[in-house]
KOLKETI-560450 format. One record per residue (C-alpha): chain; x, y, z. Coordinates in Angstrom, 1 decimal. Each point is the difference from the previous one (the first is absolute). Example, Ala and Ser with C-alpha at 12.3 -4.5 7.8 and 13.67 -1.06 7.14 Angstrom:
<rs>
+------+--------+--------+--------+
! tinu !     xx !     yy !     zz !
+------+--------+--------+--------+
!    A !   12.3 !   -4.5 !    7.8 !
!    A !    1.4 !    3.4 !   -0.7 !
+------+--------+--------+--------+
</rs>
This chain:
<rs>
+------+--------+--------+--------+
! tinu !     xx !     yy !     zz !
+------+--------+--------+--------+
!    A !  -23.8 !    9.6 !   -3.7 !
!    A !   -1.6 !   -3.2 !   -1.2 !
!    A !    1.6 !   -3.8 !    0.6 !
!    A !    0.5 !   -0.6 !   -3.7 !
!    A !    2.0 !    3.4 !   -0.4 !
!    A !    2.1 !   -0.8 !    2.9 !
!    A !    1.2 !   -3.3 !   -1.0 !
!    A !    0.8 !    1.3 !   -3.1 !
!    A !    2.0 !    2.6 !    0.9 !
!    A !    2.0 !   -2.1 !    2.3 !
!    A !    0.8 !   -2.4 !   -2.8 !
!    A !    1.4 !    2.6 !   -2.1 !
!    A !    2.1 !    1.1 !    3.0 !
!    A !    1.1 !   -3.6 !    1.4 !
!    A !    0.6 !   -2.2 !   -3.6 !
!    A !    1.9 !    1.8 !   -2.7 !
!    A !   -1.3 !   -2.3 !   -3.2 !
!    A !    1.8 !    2.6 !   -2.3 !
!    A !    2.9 !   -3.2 !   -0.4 !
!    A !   -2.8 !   -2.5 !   -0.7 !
!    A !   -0.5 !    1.8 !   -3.4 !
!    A !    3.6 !    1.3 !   -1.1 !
!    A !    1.1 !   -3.0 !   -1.5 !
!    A !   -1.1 !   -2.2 !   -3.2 !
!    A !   -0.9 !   -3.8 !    1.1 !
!    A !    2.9 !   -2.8 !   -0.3 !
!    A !   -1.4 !   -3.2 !   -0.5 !
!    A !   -0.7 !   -2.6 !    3.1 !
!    A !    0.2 !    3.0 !    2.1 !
!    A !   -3.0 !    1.9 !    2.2 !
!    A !    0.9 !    3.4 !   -1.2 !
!    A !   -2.2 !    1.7 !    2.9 !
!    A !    3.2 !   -0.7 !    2.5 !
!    A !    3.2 !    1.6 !    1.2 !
!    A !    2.2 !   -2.5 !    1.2 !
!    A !    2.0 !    0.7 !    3.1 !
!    A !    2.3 !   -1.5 !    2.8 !
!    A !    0.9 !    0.5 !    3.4 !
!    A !    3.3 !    0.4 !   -0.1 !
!    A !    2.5 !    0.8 !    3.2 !
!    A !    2.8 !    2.5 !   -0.5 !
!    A !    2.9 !    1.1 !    2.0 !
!    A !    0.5 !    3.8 !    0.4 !
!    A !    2.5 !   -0.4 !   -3.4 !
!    A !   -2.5 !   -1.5 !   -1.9 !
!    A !    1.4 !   -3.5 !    0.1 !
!    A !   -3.0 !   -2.2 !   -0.9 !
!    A !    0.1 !   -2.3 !    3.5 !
!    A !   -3.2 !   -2.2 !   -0.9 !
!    A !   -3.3 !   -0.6 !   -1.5 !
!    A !   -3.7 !   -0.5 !    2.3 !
!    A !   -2.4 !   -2.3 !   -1.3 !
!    A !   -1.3 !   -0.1 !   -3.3 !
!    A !   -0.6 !    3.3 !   -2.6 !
!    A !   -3.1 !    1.4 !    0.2 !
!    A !   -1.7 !    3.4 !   -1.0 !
!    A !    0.6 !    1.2 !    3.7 !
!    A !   -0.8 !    3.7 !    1.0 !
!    A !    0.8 !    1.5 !    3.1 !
!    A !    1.9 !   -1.7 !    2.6 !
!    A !    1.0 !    0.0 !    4.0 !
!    A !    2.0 !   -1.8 !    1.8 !
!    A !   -1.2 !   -1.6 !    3.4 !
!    A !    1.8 !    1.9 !    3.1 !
!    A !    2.0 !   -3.3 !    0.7 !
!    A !    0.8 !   -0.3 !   -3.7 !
!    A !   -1.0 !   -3.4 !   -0.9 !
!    A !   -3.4 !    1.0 !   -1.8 !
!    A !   -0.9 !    1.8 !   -2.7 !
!    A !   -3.3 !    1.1 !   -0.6 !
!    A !   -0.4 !    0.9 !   -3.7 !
!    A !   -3.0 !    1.2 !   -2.5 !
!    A !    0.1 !   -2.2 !   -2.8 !
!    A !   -2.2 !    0.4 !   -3.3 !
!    A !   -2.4 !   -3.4 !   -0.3 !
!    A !   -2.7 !    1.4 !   -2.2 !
!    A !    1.5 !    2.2 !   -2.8 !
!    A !   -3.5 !    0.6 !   -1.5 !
!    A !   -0.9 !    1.5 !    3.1 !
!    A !    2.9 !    1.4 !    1.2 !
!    A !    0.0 !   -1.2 !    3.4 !
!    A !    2.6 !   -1.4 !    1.8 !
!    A !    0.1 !   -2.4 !    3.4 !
!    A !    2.2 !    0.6 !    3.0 !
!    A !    2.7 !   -2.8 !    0.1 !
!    A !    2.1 !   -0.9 !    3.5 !
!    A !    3.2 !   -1.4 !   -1.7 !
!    A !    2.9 !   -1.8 !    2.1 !
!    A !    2.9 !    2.1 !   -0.4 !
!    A !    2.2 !   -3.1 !    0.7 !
!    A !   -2.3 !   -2.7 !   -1.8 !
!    A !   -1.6 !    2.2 !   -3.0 !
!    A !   -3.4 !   -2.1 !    1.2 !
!    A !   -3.1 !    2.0 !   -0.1 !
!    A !   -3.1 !    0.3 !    1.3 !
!    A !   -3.1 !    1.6 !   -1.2 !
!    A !   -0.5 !    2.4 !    2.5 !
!    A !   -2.9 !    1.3 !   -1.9 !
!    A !   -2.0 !   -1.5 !   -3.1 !
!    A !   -3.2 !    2.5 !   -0.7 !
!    A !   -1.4 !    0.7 !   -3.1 !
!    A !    0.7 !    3.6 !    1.1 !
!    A !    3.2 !    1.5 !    0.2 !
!    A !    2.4 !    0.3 !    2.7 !
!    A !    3.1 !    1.4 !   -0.7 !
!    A !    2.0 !    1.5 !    3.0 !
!    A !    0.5 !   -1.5 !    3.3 !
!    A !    2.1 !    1.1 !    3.2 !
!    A !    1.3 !   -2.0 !    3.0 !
!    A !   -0.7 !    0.6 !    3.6 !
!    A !    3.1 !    0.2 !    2.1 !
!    A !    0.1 !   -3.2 !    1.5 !
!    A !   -0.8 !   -1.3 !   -3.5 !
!    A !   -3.3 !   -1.7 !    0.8 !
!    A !   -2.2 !    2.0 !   -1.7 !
!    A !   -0.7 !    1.9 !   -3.5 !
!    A !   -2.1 !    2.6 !   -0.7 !
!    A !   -0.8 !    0.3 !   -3.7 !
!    A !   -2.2 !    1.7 !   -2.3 !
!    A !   -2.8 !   -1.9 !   -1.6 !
!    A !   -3.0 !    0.5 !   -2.9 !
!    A !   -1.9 !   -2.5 !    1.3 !
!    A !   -3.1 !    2.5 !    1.3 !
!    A !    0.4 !    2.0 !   -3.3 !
!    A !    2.7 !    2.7 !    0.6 !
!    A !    3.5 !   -0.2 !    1.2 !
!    A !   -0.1 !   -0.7 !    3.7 !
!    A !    2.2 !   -1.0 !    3.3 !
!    A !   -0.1 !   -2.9 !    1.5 !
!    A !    2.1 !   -2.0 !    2.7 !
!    A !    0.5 !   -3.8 !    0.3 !
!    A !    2.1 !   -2.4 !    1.6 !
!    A !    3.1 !   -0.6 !   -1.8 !
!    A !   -0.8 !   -3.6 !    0.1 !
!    A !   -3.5 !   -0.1 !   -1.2 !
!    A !   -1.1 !   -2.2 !   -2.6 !
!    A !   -3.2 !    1.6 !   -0.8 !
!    A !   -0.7 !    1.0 !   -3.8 !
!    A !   -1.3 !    3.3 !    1.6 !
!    A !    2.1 !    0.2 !    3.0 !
!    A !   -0.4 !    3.2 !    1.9 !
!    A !   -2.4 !    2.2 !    2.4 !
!    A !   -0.5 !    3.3 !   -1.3 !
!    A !    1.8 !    3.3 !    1.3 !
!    A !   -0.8 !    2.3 !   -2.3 !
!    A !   -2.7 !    0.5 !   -2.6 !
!    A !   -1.1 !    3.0 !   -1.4 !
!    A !   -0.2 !    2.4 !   -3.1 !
!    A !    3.9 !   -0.5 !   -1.0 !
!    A !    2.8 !   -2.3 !   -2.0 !
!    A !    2.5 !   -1.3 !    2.9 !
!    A !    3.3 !   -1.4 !    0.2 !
!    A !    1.9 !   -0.8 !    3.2 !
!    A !    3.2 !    1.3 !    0.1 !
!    A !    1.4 !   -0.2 !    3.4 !
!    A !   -0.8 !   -1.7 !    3.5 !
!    A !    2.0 !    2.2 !    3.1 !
!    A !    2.2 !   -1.8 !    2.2 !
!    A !   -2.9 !    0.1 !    3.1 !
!    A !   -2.1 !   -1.9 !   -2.0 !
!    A !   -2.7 !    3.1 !    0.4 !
!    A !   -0.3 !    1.5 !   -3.2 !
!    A !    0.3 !   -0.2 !   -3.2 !
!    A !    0.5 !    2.4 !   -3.1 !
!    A !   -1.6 !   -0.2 !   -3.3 !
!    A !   -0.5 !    2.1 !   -3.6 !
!    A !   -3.1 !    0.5 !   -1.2 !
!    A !   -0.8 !    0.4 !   -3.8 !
!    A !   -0.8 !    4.3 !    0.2 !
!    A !   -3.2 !    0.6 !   -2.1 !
!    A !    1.7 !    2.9 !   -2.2 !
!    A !    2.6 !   -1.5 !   -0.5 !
!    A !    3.2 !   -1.1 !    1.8 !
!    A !    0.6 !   -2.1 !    3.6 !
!    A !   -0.5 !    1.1 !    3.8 !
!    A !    1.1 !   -1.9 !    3.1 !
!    A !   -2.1 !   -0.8 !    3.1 !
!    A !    0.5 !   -1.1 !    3.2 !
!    A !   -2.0 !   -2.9 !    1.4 !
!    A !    0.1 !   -0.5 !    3.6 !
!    A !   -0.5 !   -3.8 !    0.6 !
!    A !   -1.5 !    0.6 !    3.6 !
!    A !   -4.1 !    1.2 !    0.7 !
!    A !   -1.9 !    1.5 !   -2.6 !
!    A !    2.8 !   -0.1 !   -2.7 !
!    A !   -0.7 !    3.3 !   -1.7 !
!    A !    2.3 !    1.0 !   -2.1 !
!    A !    2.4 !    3.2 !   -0.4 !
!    A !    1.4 !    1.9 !   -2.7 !
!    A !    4.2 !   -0.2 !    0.4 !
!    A !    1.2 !    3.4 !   -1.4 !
!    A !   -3.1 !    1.3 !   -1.9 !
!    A !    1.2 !    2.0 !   -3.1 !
!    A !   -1.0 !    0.0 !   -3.6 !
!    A !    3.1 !   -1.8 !   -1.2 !
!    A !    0.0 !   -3.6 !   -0.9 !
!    A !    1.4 !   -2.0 !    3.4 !
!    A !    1.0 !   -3.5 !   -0.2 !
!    A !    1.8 !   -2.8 !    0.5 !
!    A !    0.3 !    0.5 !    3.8 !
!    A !    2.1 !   -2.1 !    2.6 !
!    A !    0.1 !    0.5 !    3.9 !
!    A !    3.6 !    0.2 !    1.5 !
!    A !    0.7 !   -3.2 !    2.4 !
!    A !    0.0 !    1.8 !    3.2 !
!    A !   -3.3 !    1.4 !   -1.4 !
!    A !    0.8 !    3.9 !   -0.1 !
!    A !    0.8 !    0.5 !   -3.7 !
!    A !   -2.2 !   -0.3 !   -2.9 !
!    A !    2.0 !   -0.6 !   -3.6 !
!    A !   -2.3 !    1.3 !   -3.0 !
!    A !   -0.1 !    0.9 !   -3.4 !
!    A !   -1.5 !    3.6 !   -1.4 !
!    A !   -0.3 !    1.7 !   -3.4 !
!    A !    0.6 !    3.4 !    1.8 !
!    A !    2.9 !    0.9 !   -2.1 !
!    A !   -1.6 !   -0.8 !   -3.2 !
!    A !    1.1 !   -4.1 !    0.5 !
!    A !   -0.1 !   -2.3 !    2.4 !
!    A !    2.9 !    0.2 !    3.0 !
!    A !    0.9 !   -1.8 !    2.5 !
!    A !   -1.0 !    2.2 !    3.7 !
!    A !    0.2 !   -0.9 !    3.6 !
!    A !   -2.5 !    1.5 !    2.2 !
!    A !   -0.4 !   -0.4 !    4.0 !
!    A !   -3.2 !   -3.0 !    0.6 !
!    A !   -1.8 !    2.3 !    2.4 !
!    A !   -3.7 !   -1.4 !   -1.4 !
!    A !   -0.4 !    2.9 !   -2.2 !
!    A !    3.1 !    0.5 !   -1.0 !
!    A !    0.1 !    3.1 !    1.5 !
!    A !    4.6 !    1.2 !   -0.3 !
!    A !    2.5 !    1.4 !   -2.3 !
!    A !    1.0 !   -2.8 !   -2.7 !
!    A !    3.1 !   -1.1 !   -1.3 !
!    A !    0.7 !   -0.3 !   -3.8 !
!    A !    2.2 !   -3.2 !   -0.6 !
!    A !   -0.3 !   -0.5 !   -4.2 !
!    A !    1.4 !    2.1 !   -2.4 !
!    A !   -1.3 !   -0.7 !   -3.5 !
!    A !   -2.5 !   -2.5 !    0.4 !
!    A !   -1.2 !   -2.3 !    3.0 !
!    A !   -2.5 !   -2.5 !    0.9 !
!    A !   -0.6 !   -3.4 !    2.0 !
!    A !    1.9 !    0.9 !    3.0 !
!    A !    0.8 !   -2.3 !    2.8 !
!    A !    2.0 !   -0.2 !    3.1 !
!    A !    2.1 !   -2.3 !    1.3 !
!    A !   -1.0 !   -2.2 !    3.2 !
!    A !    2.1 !    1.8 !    2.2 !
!    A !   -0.9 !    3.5 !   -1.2 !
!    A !    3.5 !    0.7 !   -1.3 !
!    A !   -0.5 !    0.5 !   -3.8 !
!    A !   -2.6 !    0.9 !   -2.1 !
!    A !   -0.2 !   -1.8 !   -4.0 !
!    A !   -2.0 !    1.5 !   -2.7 !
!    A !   -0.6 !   -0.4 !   -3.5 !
!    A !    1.4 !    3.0 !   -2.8 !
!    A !   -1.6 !    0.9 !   -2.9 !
!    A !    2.7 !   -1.9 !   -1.9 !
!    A !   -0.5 !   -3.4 !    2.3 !
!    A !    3.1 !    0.1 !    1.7 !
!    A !   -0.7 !   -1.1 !    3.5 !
!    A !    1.1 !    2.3 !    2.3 !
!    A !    1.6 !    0.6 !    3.9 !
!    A !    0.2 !    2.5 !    2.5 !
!    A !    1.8 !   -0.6 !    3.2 !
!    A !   -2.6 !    1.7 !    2.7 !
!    A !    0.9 !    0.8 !    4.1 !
!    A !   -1.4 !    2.0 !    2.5 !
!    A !    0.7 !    3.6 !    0.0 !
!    A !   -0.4 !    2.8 !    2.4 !
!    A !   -3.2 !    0.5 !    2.0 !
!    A !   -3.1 !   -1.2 !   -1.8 !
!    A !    1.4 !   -0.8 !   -3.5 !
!    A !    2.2 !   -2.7 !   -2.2 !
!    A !    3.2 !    0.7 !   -2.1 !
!    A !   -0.5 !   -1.7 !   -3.2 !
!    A !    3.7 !   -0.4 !   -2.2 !
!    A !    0.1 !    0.2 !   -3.6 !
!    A !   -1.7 !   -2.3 !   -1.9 !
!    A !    2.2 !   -2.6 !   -2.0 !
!    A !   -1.2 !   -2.3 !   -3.0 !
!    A !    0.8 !   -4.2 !    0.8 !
!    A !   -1.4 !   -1.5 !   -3.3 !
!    A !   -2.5 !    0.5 !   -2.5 !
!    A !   -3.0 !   -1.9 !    0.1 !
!    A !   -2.0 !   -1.9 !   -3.1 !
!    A !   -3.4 !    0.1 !    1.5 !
!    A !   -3.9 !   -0.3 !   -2.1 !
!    A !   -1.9 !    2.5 !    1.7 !
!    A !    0.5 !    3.7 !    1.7 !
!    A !   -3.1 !   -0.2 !    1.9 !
!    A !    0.8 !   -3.1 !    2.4 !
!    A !    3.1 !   -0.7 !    2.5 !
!    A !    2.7 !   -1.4 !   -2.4 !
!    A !    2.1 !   -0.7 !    2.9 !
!    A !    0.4 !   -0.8 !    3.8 !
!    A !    2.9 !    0.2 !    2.4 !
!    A !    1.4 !   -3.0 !    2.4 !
!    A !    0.5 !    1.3 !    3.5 !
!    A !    3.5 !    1.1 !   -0.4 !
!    A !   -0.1 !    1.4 !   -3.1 !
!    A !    2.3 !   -2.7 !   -1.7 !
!    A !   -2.1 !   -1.4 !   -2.4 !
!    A !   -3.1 !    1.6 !   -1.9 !
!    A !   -2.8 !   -2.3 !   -1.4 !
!    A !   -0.7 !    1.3 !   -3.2 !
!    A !   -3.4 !   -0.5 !   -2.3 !
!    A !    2.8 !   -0.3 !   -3.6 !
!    A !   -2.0 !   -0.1 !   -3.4 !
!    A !    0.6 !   -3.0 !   -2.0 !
!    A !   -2.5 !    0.4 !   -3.2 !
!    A !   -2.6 !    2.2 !   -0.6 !
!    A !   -3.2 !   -1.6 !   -1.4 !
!    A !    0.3 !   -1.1 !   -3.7 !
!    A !    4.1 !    0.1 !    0.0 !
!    A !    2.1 !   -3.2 !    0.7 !
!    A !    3.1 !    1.3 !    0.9 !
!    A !    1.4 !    1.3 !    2.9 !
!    A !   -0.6 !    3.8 !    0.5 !
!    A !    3.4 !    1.7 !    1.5 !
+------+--------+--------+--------+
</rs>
């Protein structure tokens, strides 16, 4: 598959413009923008505080030591393509991390924090690269990965050895892979199927993978063993709905996303032999997020407070959405 049908396909996967025509223009306003906040919550809801200025941000992550936030954030609405921010989480001061014509939309931290990898344009399709966290570079990055398919980072394990990613499936539909950071860095399928995988997240002690699949008909939450291939039985945790999971630093709940944006919570501890017991999930609060297809939340490292990604206007409104 050609370059030019590559990046397009990974535009239409990564930027959902659908927004940026919904609404009727309101005067003295730029109409191509959703407007949104990052926004810290308790595990109630209670609105705790505001980071740096709104923005149309996309997908977020917060740093392992929780005092960054790297964030895709929509600079050239023509286009479509967003920048990779690093935001203080105590300041709200940010830094360009990225600022390329092409898009970059979805970063993920190393464990020590002092690194991203992130998925770039800038060759033609939708590649991986890695970088410093501190670069200042317009183009930071050597490449890891560049080849026939979209890419988005989604998770960095614990050893710092691997990472996993989902890859834009070419009927249709997402896949993860497995890319070993060490010698030749070839790639491998994580639990090869013909159902749409994604939104995967490696466990903290690095033997679980949380993931999204349509195998029921709709995405739900599962929890797989992270033996490479993803060879093991899997656990269903959602019931009616789940996406965006993530785990808690410690490895002691899992947080997901229903269908009807409540944030969820399941309390997760070891279980017999080689498996977890994973309680009942419980809603917290609902969240008011812009888009399905990027993080619209992280977790501190107790599972205390939640940063959230809340929806203030949508382009060509002036009022707050609720």
């Amino acid at each position: 598959m050609d370059r030019p049908t590559r990046l397009r396909r990974g535009a239409a996967a990564g930027v959902c413009l659908a927004l940026a025509i919904a609404a009727p223009a309101t005067r003295g306003q730029d109409v191509r923008f959703v407007r949104s906040q990052l926004t810290w919550f308790d595990r109630a809801g209670r609105k705790l505080g505001v980071v740096g200025r709104m923005a149309d941000y996309g997908n977020l992550e917060l740093s392992p030591d929780g005092r960054r936030i790297a964030v895709g954030v929509l600079t050239d609405a023509r286009r479509g393509t967003r920048d990779i921010w690093v935001v203080d989480a105590a300041t709200g001061a940010h830094t360009a991390f990225t600022s390329d014509p092409a898009d970059e939309n979805w970063a993920i931290w190393s464990p020590d924090g002092s690194a991203l990898i992130f998925n770039s344009g800038r060759d033609g399709g939708l590649d991986l690269y890695r970088a410093p966290a501190a670069a200042v570079d317009p183009r930071p990055g050597e490449p890891l990965l560049v080849d026939s398919d979209a890419k988005w980072p989604v998770s960095w394990s614990s050893d710092g050895r691997s990472i996993l990613y989902v890859i834009g499936g070419r009927e249709g539909g997402n896949h993860i892979r497995v890319l070993p950071l060490q010698r030749d860095r070839r790639p491998l399928p994580y639990r090869q199927g013909s159902d749409s995988e994604n939104w995967a997240a490696l466990s903290p002690d690095g033997k679980w993978v949380a993931y999204s699949s349509t195998e029921s008909g709709q995405p739900e939450v599962y929890v797989a063993p992270f033996a490479a291939t993803g060879a093991g039985s899997k656990q269903r945790v959602s019931h009616g709905g789940g996406l965006q999971a993530r785990w808690r630093r410690d490895g002691g709940e899992l947080y997901y996303v229903s269908s009807d944006r409540q944030l969820m919570a399941a309390d997760v501890r070891p279980g017999g032999g080689a498996a977890l017991m994973i309680g009942e999930p419980h809603a917290l609060f609902e969240l008011q997020f812009p888009y399905w297809q990027y993080h619209a939340f992280d977790a501190a490292a107790d599972g205390q407070r939640f940063l959230v990604n809340v929806l203030v206007t949508l382009p060509g409104t002036a009022s707050a959405a609720h």
